[in-house]
N, C-alpha and C positions, 0 to 999 in steps of 0.2 A: 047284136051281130046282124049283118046283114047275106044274103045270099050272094053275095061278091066272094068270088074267090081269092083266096091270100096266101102265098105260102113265105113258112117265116123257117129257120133253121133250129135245130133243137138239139143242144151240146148231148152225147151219149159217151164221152169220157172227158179228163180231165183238161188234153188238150187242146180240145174244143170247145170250151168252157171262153168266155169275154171276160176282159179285166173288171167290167162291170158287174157280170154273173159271180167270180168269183168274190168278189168286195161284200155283194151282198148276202154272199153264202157265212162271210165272216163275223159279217153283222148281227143275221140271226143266230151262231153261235154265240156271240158276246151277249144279246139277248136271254137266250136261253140259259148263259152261265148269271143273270142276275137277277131273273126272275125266280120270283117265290113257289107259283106253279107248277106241278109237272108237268113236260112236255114231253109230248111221244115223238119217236121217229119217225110215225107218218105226218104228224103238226107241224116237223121240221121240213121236210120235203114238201109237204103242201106249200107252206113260205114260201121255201125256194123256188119252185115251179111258178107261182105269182108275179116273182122277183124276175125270174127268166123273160116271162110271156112281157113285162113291164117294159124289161133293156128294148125288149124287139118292136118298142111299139102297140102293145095290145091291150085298149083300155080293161082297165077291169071291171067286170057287170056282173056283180054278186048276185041278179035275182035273172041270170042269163043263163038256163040247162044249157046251155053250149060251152059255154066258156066254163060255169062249172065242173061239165068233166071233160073239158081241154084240161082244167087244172090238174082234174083229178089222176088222168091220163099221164101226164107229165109227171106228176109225184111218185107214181108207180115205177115209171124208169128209171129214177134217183137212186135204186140201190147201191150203184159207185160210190156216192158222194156222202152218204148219210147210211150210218151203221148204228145197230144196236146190239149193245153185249150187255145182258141180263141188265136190262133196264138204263145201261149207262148209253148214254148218243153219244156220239163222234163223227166229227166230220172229217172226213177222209182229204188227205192232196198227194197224189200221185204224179207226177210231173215235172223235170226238170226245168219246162219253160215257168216263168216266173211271172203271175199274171199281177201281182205288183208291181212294176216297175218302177213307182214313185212314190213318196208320201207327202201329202203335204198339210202342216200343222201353222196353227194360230189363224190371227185374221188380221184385214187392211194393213197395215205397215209393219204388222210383226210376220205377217205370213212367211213362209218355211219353205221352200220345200226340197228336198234328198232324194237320195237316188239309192235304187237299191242294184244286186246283179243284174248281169246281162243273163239271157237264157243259158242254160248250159252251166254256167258258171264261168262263161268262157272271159271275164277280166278279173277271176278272183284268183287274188295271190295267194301265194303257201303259207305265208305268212299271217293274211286274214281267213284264211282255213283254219289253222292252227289256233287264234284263238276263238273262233266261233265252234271249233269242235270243244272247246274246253268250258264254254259259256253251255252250251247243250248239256256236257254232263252233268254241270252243278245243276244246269235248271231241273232236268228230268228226278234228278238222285230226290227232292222234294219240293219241287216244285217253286222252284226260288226265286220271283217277280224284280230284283238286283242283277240276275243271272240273265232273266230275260230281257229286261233293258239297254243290259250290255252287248247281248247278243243284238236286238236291234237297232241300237244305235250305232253299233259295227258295222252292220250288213250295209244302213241306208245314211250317204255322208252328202254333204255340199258335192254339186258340181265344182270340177276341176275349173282353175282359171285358165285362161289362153295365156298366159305368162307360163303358166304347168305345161298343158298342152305342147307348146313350141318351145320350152326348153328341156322338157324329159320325156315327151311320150304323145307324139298327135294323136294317138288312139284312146289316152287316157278322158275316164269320165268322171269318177271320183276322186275324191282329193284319197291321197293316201291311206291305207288302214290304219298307220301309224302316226297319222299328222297332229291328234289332239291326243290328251290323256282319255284313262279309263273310267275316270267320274265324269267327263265330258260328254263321253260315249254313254253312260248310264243317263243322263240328264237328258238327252237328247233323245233317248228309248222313255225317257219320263215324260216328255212331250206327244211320246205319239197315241192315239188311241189304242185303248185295250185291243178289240180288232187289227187293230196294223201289225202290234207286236206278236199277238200269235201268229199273225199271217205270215209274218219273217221267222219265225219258228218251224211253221211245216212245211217251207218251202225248201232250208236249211233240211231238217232232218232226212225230208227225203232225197236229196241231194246227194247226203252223205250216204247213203244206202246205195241209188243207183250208180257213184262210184266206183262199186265193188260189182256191180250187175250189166250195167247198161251200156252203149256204143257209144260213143264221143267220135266228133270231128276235130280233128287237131289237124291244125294245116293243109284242110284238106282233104286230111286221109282217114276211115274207121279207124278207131280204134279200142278196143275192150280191153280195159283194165283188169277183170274179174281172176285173172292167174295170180295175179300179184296177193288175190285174198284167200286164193284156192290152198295154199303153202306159205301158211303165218308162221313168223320166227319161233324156233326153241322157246316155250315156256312163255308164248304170249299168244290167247286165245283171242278167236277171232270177232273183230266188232266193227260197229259201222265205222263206213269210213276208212275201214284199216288201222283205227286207233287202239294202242294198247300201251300198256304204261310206259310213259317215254316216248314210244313209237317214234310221233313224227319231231317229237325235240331230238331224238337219235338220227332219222334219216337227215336233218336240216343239220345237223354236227359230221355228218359224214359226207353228206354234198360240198359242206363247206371244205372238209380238208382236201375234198379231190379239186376243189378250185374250179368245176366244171360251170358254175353259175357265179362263182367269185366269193365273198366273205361270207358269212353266217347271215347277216341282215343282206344281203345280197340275192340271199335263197329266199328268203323270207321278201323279196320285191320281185321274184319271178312267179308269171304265172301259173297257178295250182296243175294245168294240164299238161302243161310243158315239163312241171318236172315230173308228172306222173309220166306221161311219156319217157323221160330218161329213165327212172325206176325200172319199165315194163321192155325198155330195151337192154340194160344190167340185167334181168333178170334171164330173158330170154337168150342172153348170151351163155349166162350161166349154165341155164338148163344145156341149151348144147353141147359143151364143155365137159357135164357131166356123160353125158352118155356118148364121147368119143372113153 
């Protein structure tokens, strides 16, 4: 290092965090899950600080005391990102922006590459909600690597064509959640790196959680969903998401008969906030209704 001053930016939560920082936060997890050794959560954070100082530019100079506790320094701040529970690391993702946006697998003429969410979740349908909350379950209940393929090869599909585009949706960017089978969608989660697939796991998971917590933009305007989880139906407790047995195959059966979004697969091709928005407007009407 030299006596020139530099100043570089240093992510202190998730949303600030680079598509780059984050990739490589996933790496040294998949790392960590195949290595023989024990790693500790300061080993893990040490990486990642490397990895950071890397994206931005900052050679690394192992026999440099500067840059050594630059590293060391930065590893300290990582308590966000990098958790230990009685010996077990986890790496944490809190954030609805999606710093995956893309995948892309094989090489020269087979190369690949998919699309995953927009941030927010703002072009994911009910319909691929629905089955990515179901893929979630089975995977977590034991950890089920079928479950998780499926679940990634849902989330991340081909670019839409401009034949889609200009005849169903200029906004569309994925081909449909629906357009291939569910081995297709497994196959294509079998393609992608072990890192990618959890990447599209913890981005999912916590999605569904802020769901029930967090503010959304729908056309526009805030809006918090969190009533709608405050006052779960008779004899269905409460879970991420708002899923509980049935749940959302129940509300996609009952949106259908009010005909408000059209057929059953009709609900299931409207977007996830749109109808959470009609939900949280039903609901709020209710409550009033009650208390006249």
């Amino acid at each position: 290092m030299t006596n020139k001053k530099r100043y570089i930016t240093l992510p202190e939560n998730w949303d600030e965090m680079t598509e780059a920082d984050w990739q490589e936060a996933l790496k040294i997890r998949q790392t960590i899950a195949e290595t023989d050794h024990a790693w500790t959560v300061e080993d893990a954070r040490i990486e990642t600080a490397r990895a950071i100082l890397g994206n931005r530019g900052v050679r690394q100079q192992t026999s440099n005391p500067q840059w050594l506790k630059l590293v060391s320094d930065i590893a300290r701040s990582l308590t966000w990102l990098w958790t230990d529970d009685n010996g077990a690391i986890s790496l944490c993702y809190r954030s609805v922006l999606n710093k995956m946006p893309a995948v892309q697998c094989g090489t020269g003429k087979n190369r690949q590459e998919w699309l995953g969410p927009m941030d927010c979740g703002a072009d994911m349908t009910f319909g691929e909600f629905r089955q990515a909350m179901a893929n979630i379950k089975v995977y977590e209940e034991d950890r089920n690597e079928t479950a998780l393929c499926a679940l990634a090869g849902l989330l991340y599909r081909p670019a839409a064509t401009e034949e889609q585009r200009t005849s169903i949706d200029r906004q569309m960017r994925r081909q449909p959640y629906d357009w291939d089978t569910i081995m297709e969608k497994i196959g294509r989660g079998r393609q992608m790196k072990p890192w990618q697939r959890w990447g599209a796991y913890a981005w999912m998971a916590y999605f569904c959680e802020a769901l029930t917590t967090e503010t959304f933009i729908v056309e526009g305007e805030e809006v918090c969903f969190a009533p709608l989880f405050e006052h779960p139906a008779p004899n269905h407790s409460r879970q991420r998401g708002g899923e509980s047995s049935g749940g959302l195959q129940q509300i996609r059966l009952t949106l259908a008969e009010s005909h408000v979004f059209g057929t059953a697969k009709e609900v299931d091709h409207t977007l996830l906030l749109t109808v959470m928005q009609k939900l949280l407007l039903d609901f709020n009407t209710l409550q009033r209704m009650k208390k006249k």
